[in-house]
Residue, then its C-alpha position, 0 to 999 in steps of 0.5 A: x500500500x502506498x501513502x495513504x489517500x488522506x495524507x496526499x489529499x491533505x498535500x494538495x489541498x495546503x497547496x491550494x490555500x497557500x495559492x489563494x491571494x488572502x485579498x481576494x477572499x471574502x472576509x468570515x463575517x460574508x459566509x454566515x448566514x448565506x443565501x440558498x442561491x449562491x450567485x446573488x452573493x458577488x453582488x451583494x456582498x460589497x467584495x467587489x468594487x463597481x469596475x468589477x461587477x461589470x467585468x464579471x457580470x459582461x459575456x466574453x464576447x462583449x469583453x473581448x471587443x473592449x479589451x481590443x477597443x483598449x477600453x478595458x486592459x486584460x490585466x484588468x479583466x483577469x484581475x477581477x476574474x481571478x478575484x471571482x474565482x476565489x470567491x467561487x471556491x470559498x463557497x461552491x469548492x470548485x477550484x483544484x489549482x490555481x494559475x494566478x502569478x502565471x495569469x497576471x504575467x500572461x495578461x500583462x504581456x499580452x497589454x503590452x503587446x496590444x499596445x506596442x503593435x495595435x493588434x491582438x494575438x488572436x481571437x481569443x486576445x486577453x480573455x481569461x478561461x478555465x480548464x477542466x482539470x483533465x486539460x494538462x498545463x505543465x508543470x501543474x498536476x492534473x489530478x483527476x480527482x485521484x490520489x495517485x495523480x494529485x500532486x504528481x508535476x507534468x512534464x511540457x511535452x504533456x502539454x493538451x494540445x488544445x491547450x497550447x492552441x488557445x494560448x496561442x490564440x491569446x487566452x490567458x489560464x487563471x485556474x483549473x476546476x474539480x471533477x470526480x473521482x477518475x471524472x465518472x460521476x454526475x457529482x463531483x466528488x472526490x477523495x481529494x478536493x472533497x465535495x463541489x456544491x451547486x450555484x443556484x442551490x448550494x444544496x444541489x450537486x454542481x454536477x460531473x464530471x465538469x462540475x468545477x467549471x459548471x458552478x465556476x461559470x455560474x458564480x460568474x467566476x469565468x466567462x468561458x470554461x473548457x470541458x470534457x464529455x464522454x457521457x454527458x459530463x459538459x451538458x450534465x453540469x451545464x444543465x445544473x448550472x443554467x449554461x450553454x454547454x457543446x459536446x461536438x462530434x468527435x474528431x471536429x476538435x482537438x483531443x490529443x493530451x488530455x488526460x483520461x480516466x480510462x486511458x486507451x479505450x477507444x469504444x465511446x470517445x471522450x470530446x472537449x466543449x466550451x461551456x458558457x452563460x453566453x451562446x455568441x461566446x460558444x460560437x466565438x470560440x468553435x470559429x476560433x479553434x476551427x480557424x486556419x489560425x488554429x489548424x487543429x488538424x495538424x497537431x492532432x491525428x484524430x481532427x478532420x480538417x474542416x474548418x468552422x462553417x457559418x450559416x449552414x441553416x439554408x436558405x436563411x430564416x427557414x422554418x425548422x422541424x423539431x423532434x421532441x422526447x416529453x416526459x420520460x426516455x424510456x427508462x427515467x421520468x423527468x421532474x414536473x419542471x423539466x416537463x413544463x420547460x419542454x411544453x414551453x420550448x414547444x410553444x415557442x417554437x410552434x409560435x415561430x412557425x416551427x414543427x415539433x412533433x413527438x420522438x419516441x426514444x427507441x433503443x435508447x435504454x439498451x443504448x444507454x445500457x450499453x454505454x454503462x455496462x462498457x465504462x465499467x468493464x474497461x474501467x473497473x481495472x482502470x480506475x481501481x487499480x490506482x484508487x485502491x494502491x492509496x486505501x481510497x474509498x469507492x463512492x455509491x455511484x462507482x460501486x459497479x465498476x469495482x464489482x467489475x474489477x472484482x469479479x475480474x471482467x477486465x481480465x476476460x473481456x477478450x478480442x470477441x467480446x470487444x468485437x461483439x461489443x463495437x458490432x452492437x455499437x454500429x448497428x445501433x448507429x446504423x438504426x438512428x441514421x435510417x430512422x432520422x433520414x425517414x423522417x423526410x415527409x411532403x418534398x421535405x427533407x429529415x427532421x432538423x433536431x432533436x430536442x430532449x431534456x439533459x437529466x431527469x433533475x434539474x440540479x439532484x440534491x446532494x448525495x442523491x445521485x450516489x443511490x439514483x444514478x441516471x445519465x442515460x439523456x446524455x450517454x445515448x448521444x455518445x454512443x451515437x456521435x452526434x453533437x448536442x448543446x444545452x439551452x437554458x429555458x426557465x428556473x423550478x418554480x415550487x408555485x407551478x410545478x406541483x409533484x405529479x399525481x397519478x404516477x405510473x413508475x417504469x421501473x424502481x429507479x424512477x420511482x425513487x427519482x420522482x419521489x425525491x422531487x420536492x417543490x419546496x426544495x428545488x424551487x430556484x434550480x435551472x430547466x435546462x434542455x439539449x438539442x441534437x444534431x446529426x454527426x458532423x453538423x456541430x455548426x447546425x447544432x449551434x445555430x437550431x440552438x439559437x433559434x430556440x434560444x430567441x423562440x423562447x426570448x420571444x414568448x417569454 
């Protein structure tokens, strides 16, 4: 047995604190008596100076025109982001390491550049983002929320790939975010860094495996954070904390470098997204990297090189046609405010001249089973081999990846049942294609998107999720390969969304999830939907979320 798992945590945690400016915390006296919805607190708690709370409460793209009109400085800017940023920590714990001296030496430079020659870098001039743990920054541990990881330094040549493109695009990297345990699970939580609580309820989880960045973003502690997604872990937190979040189609971005809980499998790919409270900042950013600047494709084998396509809705203004999953996915019912953010997305929609007609979800189930039962076959070996060589204890929602490891399945999954395995996978693909394209109907072509919620929950209490695990809206999409963003719709509302009368459990797990739904306590949590699109149309899928976004700003 190596060193034991707390003395480790307890390395990396001094690290952190010692990292924080002491002058950029909020004094004891703020953290009493704090309010259910944490992201009224930078406001409202006199930290932050008036200068601030407008660079802190504007949307990247507004920040970046300023700080190229020289209005405001990138040093500025990421002053107060850091500043926000330690604040979100103090309350929410959503932060593993900290990169401020290195930031302000980046924005500086960057200043002084802008000032020297009158021209940015890049698109991304100034502007400060937040990483997901995974993404290695050299010579910073990218833990994983792993003891064996924790306070191991990384070597340059490690460097993510994407990483290295966006400084070169002109981001400056302030902080780096908490994720689960091997980033496995809908909650962040680790034996490391310890729980990652919600924004909006500090009572709910933030969500995983992105869940650091979800709250960040919503604490208003970055205005654009990259995640990573191999079953819904940018659109789970991203639905948890009211943001727009993209899982592209694999091989349209940059992957190489990072760090992966289950290294080597190559059954569902794991894709890096950007996550914001702002769409234009999203679309900014896939423009950005996918830029002949960028040219992804020549330092990542796995990227077609395709650069970002703008307007691919043709003609212009076109009326859209939406498939719509309601109520439940075949396995889990959503909670009654879920329901209602989809009849008002349909009613927008409809008001727009758009179509909307019912999805009925088939195969999803064996689909999403299918995703579960792979993670934990070719992860049990993975993960609980390093957690266990540190005495770490497993966590509910992992407990049937070590019944995997322990009854040795990753031992004897063999070339025929990795065969069988990649063949189902295909045939599933196959279905949904052909499925999709009989849609076409009157000279029309196939259904434009999918709409369907993100989770059965708005923001599931804290705890919840390690009895009642459910991922089974988001994994579907990446055993199929199609690019998803969320959208925002409402907030819970306990005077309109009543528990559900008469209700009818597919099975115990959804009786369980629908009993856990209390108007009292997730009053104030965020609606938030997906849209999908078919594989390789990332750019339609962003754009048909726009138009759902101004449908839904138009009936409000």
């Amino acid at each position: 047995m190596g060193q034991h798992y707390k003395e480790i945590a307890e390395i990396a945690l001094k690290r952190r604190e010692a990292a924080i400016p002491k002058e950029y915390l909020l004094p004891e006296a703020a953290l009493t008596d704090l309010p259910q919805n944490l992201t009224t607190v930078p406001r409202s708690s006199g930290h932050f100076t008036t200068a601030e709370l407008e660079i802190i409460e504007s949307n990247a793209v507004d920040i970046l025109l300023k700080i190229k009109e020289r209005k405001w400085t990138s040093l500025e800017v990421t002053k107060a982001f850091c500043k926000s940023a330690i604040v979100a920590q103090q309350l929410t714990n959503c932060l593993t390491e900290i990169l401020i001296p290195e930031a302000l030496s980046r924005a500086k430079f960057l200043d002084e550049h802008l000032e020297k020659t009158g021209q940015v870098i890049g698109p991304l001039h100034g502007l400060p983002i937040s990483l997901k743990d995974c993404m290695i920054t050299p010579p910073h541990p990218s833990s994983l929320g792993m003891a064996c990881y924790a306070n191991e330094a990384t070597k340059p040549e490690e460097e993510t790939v994407l990483v290295g493109i966006l400084a070169r695009l002109g981001a400056v990297f302030y902080v780096k975010t908490t994720v689960p345990t091997a980033m496995m699970m809908m909650e962040t939580i680790s034996n490391v860094w310890g729980e990652t609580n919600g924004a909006y309820h500090r009572g709910t989880t933030s969500g995983g495996s992105s869940g650091g960045e979800g709250v960040l973003l919503a604490m208003r502690g970055s205005p654009l954070g990259i995640g990573t997604d191999i079953g819904g872990s940018i659109r789970i937190p991203s639905a948890f904390n009211g943001l727009y979040g993209l899982k592209p189609t694999f091989g349209r971005f940059p992957v190489y470098g990072t760090k992966s809980g289950i290294s080597g499998q190559d059954f569902i790919y794991s894709n890096n997204g950007p996550m914001s409270r702002s769409l234009e900042i999203l679309k900014l950013y896939c423009r950005a990297v996918l830029s002949t600047q960028a040219s992804p494709w020549t330092l990542d084998p796995k990227c077609y090189p395709v650069p970002w396509r703008e307007d691919v809705i043709q003609p212009k203004g076109r009326k859209l046609r939406f498939g719509m999953v309601f109520d439940n996915d075949g396995d889990t019912s959503v909670h009654p405010p879920i329901l209602r953010g989809l009849e008002m997305t349909k009613r927008a929609l409809e008001a727009a001249g758009h179509e909307v007609f019912e999805w009925e979800p088939l195969h999803h189930q064996e689909m999403a089973n299918d995703v579960n039962s792979s993670f934990h076959t070719l992860g049990g070996a993975a993960i609980l081999e390093l957690t266990l060589k540190h005495d770490e204890p497993v966590f509910g929602s992992m407990k049937a990846y070590e019944a995997s490891y322990r009854k040795g399945e990753h031992g004897t999954l063999g070339p025929t049942k990795l065969r069988e395995m990649i063949t189902k996978r295909n045939a599933f693909q196959k279905i949904y294609l052909d499925r999709w394209s009989a849609t076409a109907k009157d000279g029309r072509g196939p259904m434009d998107g999918i709409i369907i919620s993100a989770s059965p929950w708005t923001a599931p209490r804290l705890g919840i999720t390690q009895k009642l695990f459910s991922v089974n809206y988001t994994n579907v999409w990446n055993l199929l390969d199609y690019p998803v963003c969320t959208f925002p719709v409402t907030f819970a509302g306990k005077n309109l969304d009543k528990r559900r009368t008469a209700f009818k459990p597919l099975n115990e797990k959804d009786a369980g999830i629908q009993a856990d739904y209390d108007p009292d306590f997730y009053d104030g949590t965020p609606v938030v939907l997906q849209c999908v699109g078919r594989r390789l149309e990332d750019e339609k899928v962003l754009e048909m979320t726009d138009i759902i976004a101004e449908a839904l700003k138009a009936s409000s």
